[in-house]
N, C-alpha and C positions, 0 to 999 in steps of 0.2 A: 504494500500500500504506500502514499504516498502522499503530504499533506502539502497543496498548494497555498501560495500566497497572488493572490492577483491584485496588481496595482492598475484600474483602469479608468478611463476619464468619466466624469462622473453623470457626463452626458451619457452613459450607456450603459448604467446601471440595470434598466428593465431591460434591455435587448440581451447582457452577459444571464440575465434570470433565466431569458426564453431559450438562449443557446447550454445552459446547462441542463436544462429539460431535454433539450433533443441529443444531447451526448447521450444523457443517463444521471447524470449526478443528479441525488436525491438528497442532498443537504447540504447545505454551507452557513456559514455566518460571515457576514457584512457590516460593516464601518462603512457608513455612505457620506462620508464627507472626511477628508486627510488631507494635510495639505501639505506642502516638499516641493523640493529645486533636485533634476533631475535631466537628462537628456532631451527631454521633450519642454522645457522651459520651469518658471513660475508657477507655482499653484498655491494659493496664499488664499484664495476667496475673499481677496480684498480690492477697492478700488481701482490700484492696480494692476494688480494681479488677479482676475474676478474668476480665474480658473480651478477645479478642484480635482479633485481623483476620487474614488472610491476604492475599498480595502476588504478582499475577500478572502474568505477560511476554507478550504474545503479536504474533505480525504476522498481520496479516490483509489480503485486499483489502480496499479504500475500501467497496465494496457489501457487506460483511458488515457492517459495523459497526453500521447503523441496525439489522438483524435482531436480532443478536447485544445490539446496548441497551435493544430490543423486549423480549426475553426474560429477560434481568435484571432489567427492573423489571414485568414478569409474574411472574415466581418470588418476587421477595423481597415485591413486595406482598402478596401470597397469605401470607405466613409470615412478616411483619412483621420482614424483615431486612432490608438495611443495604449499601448498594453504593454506589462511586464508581469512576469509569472517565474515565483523562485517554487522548487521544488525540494523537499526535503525528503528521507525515509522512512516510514511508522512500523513501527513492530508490531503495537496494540493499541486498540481505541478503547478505553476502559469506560 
């Protein structure tokens, strides 16, 4: 298994919900407002900087993952948004 971290623009918060329904993934937990200086610019939700991210949990098996990073950079290229996805290893979900 394998517990992602998705950092994605906060504009695409319900379209990343609809795209984990059609992988498979059946849970995650969301931070829908994070704000960071990063590759992709400013995101501060200020003034400024009026841009934000959203910040997502999820465990998955090992073989979703390439699907599931398939489809994120299918969706955000189409609509020139903005993903990063770190990957870690889970033993156990207790």
């Amino acid at each position: 298994m394998k517990l992602l971290m998705i950092v994605i623009d906060s504009e695409c918060r319900e379209e990343l919900e609809v795209l984990f329904k059609r992988v498979g993934v059946s849970g995650y937990t969301e931070i829908p407002e994070v704000h960071g200086v990063g590759e992709t610019g400013i995101r501060m939700g200020s003034g400024a900087f009026p841009a934000t991210s959203s910040l997502f949990f999820t465990v998955v098996e090992a073989e979703k993952v390439q699907e599931l990073k398939e489809t994120l950079n299918s969706f955000c290229g189409a609509f020139d948004r903005h993903f990063k996805m770190v990957q870690w290893g889970v033993e156990e979900v207790v």
